[in-house]
C-alpha positions, -999 to +999 in steps of 0.1 A: -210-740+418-216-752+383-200-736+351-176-702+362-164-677+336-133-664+336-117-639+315-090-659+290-064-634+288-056-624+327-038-644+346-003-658+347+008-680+323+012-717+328+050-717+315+059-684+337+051-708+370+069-738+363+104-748+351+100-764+307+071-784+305+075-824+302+096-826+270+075-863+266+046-842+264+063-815+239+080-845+216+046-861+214+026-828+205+055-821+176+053-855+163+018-852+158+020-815+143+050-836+116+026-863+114+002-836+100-022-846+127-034-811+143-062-827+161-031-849+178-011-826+185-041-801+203-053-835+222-011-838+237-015-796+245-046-800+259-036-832+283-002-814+293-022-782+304-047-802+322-014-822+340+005-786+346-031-772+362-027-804+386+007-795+397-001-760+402-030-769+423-009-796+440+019-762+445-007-743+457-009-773+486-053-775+480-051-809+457-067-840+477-058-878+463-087-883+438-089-849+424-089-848+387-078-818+368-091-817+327-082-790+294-100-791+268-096-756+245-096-732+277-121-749+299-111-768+327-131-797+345-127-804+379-136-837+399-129-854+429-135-845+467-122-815+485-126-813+527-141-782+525-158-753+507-127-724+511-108-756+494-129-759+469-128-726+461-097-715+460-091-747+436-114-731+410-092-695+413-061-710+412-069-725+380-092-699+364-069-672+374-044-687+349-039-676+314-059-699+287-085-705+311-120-691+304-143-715+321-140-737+349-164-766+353-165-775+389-175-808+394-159-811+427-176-826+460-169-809+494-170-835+523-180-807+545-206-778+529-206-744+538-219-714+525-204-703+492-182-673+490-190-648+461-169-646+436-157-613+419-141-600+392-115-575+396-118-541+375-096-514+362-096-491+396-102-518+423-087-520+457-092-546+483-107-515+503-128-505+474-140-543+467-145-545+507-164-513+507-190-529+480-195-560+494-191-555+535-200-519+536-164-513+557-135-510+536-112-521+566-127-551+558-101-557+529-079-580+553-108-605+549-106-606+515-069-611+514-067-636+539-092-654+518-073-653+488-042-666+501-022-682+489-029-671+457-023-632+463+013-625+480-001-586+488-033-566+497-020-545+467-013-571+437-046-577+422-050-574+387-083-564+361-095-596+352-088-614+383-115-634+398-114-626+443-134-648+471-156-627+488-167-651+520-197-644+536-196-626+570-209-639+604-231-612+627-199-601+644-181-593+607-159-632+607-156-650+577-178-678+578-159-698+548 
C-alpha cells in the first residue's frame, strides 16, 4: 500500500487508551529534557509512541510475532508479516486512526494477497449508509462496512470526520471479498 495519509488531529489519543505510560520511558525523556538534550528527549517520545502503537495493535488482537511498529514525528513504519490482507489493513487504521499520526508507512508483507480494500476518509455528514451508498450503490450495504472495521468501531453510528473506513471490495453476489 505504500505511504497513507492520515489526518493528525482525529483520532483517540494514545494516553486515553492505556493506563500511564512506562514511567522508564517518561524518566528517561525528562532526564534528557534536564540534560538540555531536546533531540534525546524527542528520540525517548518517539520510541515510547512507537512501543504504545505496538500494544495497541497487539490489544486490537491483529499483531503477528515479527511485526515491528516505528514513530518518528507522527509517521509510523510498519514491518513484519501479516496472514492476510483484512489484517494488514486494519493494522494500518488502528494505528493511523490515532491522534499524532499523519502517515503510515506500510511496509508490511501479507502471506496470503488479496485484493486491497479502499480506504476512505470520513467527512462532516457521513453515515455508514451514506459512505455505503457512494461506494456500493446500496446504502443497506453499511453492515459491510462495519463489519469490516471491527474491531475498531464498537457502532454503525460512531464514526468520526477525519476517520479513515475499509471499504472491501464486493464479489458478484454483493460479499466482501477481503
Amino acid at each position: 500500500m505504500g505511504l497513507i495519509q492520515f489526518v493528525k488531529g482525529a483520532g483517540q489519543r494514545l494516553a486515553d487508551m492505556f493506563d500511564k505510560g512506562d514511567e522508564k520511558e517518561e524518566a528517561a525523556g525528562k532526564a534528557a529534557q534536564d540534560a538540555g538534550s531536546a533531540a534525546l528527549a524527542r528520540d525517548a517520545r518517539n520510541a515510547a509512541t512507537g512501543r504504545a502503537l505496538h500494544a495497541l495493535v497487539t490489544k486490537m488482537g491483529f499483531a503477528s510475532e515479527d511485526l515491528g511498529v516505528g514513530f518518528v514525528d507522527g509517521r509510523v513504519t510498519l514491518s513484519g508479516m501479516v496472514a492476510s490482507q483484512e489484517i494488514r489493513e486494519k493494522i494500518i487504521l488502528v494505528v493511523g486512526n490515532t491522534q499524532g499520526v499523519s502517515e503510515v508507512d506500510d511496509q508490511l508483507t501479507v502471506v496470503e494477497p488479496k485484493p486491497e480494500a479502499t480506504l476512505y476518509t470520513v467527512v462532516s455528514g457521513d453515515s455508514l449508509s451514506k459512505i455505503a451508498k457512494v461506494h456500493y450503490g446500496d446504502a443497506r450495504k453499511y453492515p459491510v462496512i462495519f463489519e469490516a472495521n471491527k474491531p475498531m468501531l464498537s457502532d454503525p453510528d460512531k464514526i468520526y470526520p477525519g476517520q479513515v473506513l475499509r471499504i472491501p471490495p464486493l464479489d458478484e453476489g454483493g460479499a466482501p471479498l477481503v
